[in-house]
N, C-alpha and C positions, 0 to 999 in steps of 0.2 A: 897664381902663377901667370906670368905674362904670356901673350902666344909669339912664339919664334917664325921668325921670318926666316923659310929658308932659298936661299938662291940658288944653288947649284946640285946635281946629281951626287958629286961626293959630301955634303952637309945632309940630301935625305938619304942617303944610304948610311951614312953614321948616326943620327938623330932616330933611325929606325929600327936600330939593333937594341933599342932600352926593353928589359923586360919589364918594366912598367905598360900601362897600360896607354899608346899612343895615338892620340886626334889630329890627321891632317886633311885640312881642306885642298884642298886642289881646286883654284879661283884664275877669273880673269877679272882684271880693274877694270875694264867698262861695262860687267855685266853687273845690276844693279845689285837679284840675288845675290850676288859672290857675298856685298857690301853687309848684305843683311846677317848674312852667317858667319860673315871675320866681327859683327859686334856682338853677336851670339855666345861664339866663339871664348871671347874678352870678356863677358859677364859669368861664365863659365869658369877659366881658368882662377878667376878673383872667387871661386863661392868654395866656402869648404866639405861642401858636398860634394866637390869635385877634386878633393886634395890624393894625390898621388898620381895623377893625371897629368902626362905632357899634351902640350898645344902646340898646335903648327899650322901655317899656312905656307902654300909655295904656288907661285904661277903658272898655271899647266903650259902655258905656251911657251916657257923659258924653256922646259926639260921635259920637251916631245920623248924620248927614250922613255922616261919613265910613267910617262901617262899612257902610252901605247903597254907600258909593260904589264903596267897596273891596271888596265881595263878601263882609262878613264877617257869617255869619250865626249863628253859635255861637261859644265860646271854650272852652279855647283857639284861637286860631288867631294864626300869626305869619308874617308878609310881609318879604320880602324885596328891599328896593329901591335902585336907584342914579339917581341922577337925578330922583326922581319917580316910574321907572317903576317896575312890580312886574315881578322877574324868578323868581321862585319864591315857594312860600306851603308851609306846614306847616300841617295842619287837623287838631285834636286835640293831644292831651299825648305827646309823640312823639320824645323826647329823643334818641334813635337817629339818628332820621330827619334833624332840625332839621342836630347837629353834621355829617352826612354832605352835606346842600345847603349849610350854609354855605359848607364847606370847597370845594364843588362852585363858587359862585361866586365864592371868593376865588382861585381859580386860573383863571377861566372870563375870556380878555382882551376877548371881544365877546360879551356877556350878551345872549339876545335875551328880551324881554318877554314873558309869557306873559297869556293872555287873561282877563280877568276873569271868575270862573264867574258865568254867570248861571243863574237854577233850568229846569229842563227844565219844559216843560209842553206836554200833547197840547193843542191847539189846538181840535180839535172836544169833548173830556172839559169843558173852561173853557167853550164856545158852549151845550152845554146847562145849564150849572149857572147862565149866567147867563139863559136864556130860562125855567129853572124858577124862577129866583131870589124870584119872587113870581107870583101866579095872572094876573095882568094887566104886563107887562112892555113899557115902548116905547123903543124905541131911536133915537134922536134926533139930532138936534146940539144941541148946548146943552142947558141943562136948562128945567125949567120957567119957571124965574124967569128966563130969561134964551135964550128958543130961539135959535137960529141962523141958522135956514130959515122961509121964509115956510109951508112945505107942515109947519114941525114944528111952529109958530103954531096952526095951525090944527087939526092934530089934540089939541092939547093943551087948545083949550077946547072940543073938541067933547066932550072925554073930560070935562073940568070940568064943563060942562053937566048931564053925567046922576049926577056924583058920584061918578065912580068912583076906584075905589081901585085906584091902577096905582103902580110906578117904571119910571124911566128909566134908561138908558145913557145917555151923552153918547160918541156915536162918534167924536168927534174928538180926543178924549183917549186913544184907543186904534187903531192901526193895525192891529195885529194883528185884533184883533173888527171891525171894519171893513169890511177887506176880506174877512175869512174865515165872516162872517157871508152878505153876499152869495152868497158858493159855499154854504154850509152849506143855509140855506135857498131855492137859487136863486132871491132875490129883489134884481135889481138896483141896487133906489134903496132912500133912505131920508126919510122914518122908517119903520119897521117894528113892527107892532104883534102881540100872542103873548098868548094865551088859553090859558093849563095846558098850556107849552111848545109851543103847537103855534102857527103862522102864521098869523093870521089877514088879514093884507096890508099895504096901507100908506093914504093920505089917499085915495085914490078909492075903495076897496073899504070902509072905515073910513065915508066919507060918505053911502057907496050906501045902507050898510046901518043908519042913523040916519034916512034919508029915509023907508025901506023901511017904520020899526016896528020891525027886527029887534036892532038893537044895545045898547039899553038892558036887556033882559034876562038877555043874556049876559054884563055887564059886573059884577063885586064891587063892592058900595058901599064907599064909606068910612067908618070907624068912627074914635071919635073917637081925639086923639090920643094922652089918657089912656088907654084902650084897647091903642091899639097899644105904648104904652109896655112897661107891664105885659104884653102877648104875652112882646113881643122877654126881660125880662128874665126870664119863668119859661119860658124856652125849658127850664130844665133844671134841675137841683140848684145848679149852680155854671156861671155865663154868664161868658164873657168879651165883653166889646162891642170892638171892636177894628176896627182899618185894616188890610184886608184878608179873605183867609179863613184856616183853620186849613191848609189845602194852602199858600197863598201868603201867610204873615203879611207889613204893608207898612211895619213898623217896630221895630227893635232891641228897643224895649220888651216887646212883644206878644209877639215870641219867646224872650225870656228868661222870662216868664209862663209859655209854653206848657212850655219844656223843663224849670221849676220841678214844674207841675202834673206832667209827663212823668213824673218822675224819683219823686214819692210816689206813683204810681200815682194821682191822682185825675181823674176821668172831667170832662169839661166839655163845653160847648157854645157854640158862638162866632158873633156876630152882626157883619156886615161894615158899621161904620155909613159909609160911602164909598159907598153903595147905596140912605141913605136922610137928603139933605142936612135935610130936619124934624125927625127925629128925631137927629138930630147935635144939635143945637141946644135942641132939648128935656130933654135928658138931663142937657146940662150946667148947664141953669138949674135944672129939676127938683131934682139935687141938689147941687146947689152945688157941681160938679166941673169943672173948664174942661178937662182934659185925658184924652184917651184912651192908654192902655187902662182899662176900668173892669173890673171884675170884682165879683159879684155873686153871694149865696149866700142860696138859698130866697127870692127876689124881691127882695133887699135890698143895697144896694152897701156892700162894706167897703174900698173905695179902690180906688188905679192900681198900681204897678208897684213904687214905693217899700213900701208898705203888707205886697204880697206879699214882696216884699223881705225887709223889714224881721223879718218871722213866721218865714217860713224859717230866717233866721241865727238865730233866738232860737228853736228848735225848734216853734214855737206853731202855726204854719201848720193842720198836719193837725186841732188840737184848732180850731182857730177855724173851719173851713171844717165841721166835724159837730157843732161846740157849741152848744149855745143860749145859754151864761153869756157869750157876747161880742155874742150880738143886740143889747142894748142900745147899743152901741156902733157900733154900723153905720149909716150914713146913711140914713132913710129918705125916701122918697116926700114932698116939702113940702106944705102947704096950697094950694100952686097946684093939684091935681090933688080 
């Protein structure tokens, strides 16, 4: 049996409901492995040791939704499913391993489902990375444009008021941070507000000390948003702006970028714009980009994902990322700034 090429989320959501027993790779065309296991794959499908067995491959970068669904966070990687469910997965180029689980659930009469990996992460390591996240940080319901809470209302124009230059959490968008912020910084309620990671209270302690004289001093101003632009993008030599962090990338794209960068050895530094809904927005108008990941070399954007893509396969990547003969060619900063 030949293996099926599928393209879009509604051909693997049908091609996946066969109670037979089903192989899809989840591949990218410039990773060499991929090449090694779509001909694995194809000697497979042809052997009759493998008869009643579908084959599939699909492009994990076509159908971000369903690699994030599926737990697929590198390629290769190849799932094994009957019904819908995943009862085995093969992670990496592992040609041993694959024929040895196929054969495992072609003989296996009650498959049980195995759990989707989700990424481990220490809980209190994620509470302080987000309370240092920036010098003035509050955690909310809702966000500015849109609070939740009459008590996050209110600390949000109090903070408006004197100018200051803060981001938000929105805690209802996360259970985890939520509840474990509570314990972390024994502080019950919310919103919660943090001065150079450390606690400084919530809307009564917050108001005492605006009444007091004391709070305006302590607070960062706001710099403009041309300013903060240009921070964020000479964070480094080479910036990725990206959904997510470099610990927890929050999109198929961003991590194929990273393990790109990974793999030539080059050094980056990575901005969570999920952290800062103004400069989301800024960024894409600034340079005519609508979509994240951006990636950015000596304060200048040379595209998303495709772009990096694209350099890699055609060996240029390394020469473009330390050239100056490709500056011209990189999108800069517009006349809006």
């Amino acid at each position: 049996m030949a293996v099926t090429n599928l393209a879009t989320v509604d051909e693997f959501n049908t091609y996946i409901k066969s109670k037979d027993l089903t192989v899809i790779h989840f591949y990218a065309a410039w990773a060499a492995q991929c090449a090694q296991i779509n001909d694995v794959l194809e000697e497979m499908g042809k052997s009759a040791d493998y008869k009643g067995v579908n084959f599939a491959k699909i492009a994990a970068e076509d159908v971000p939704e369903v690699s994030l669904k599926f737990g697929v966070s590198a390629v290769p990687t190849i799932l094994l499913l009957r019904n819908s469910v995943i009862t085995d997965r093969v992670d990496g180029a592992n040609p041993a391993e694959l024929a040895t689980k196929v054969k495992q659930q072609m003989s296996s009469k009650d498959p049980v489902p195995i759990e989707i990996p989700k990424p481990k992460e220490n809980i209190e390591e994620r509470l302080k990375k987000l309370i240092n996240h920036a010098p003035c940080m509050l955690f909310m319901k809702g966000n500015p444009a849109n609070p939740r809470c009459g008590f996050s209302r209110t600390i949000i124009s109090i903070l408006d008021s004197y100018n200051a230059d803060y981001q938000t959490f929105d805690i209802l968008q996360d259970n985890d941070v939520r509840e474990g912020l509570k314990k972390f910084s024994n502080w019950p309620t919310y919103p919660q507000l943090y001065l150079n990671g450390e606690l400084l209270g919530g809307l009564d302690i917050v108001r005492e000390m605006g009444e007091a004289g004391e709070l305006e001093a302590m607070l960062p101003k706001k710099v403009s948003l041309e300013e903060r632009v240009r921070e964020v993008i000479a964070r480094g030599k080479t910036v990725i702006v990206m959904k997510g962090t470099k610990e927890e990338p929050k999109c198929v794209y961003t991590k194929q970028i990273m393990e790109i960068f990974d793999a030539i050895n080059v050094p980056y530094e990575t901005f969570d714009i999920l952290m800062d809904e103004e400069l989301r927005i800024a960024l894409k108008s600034y340079y005519d980009w609508p979509t994240y990941p951006h990636v950015y070399v000596d304060g200048e954007l040379i595209g998303g994902f495709e772009t990096v893509k694209d350099l890699y396969e055609s060996g240029e990547l390394i020469d473009t990322l330390y050239s100056e003969t490709f500056k011209g060619n990189r999108r800069v900063l517009n006349s809006k700034l």
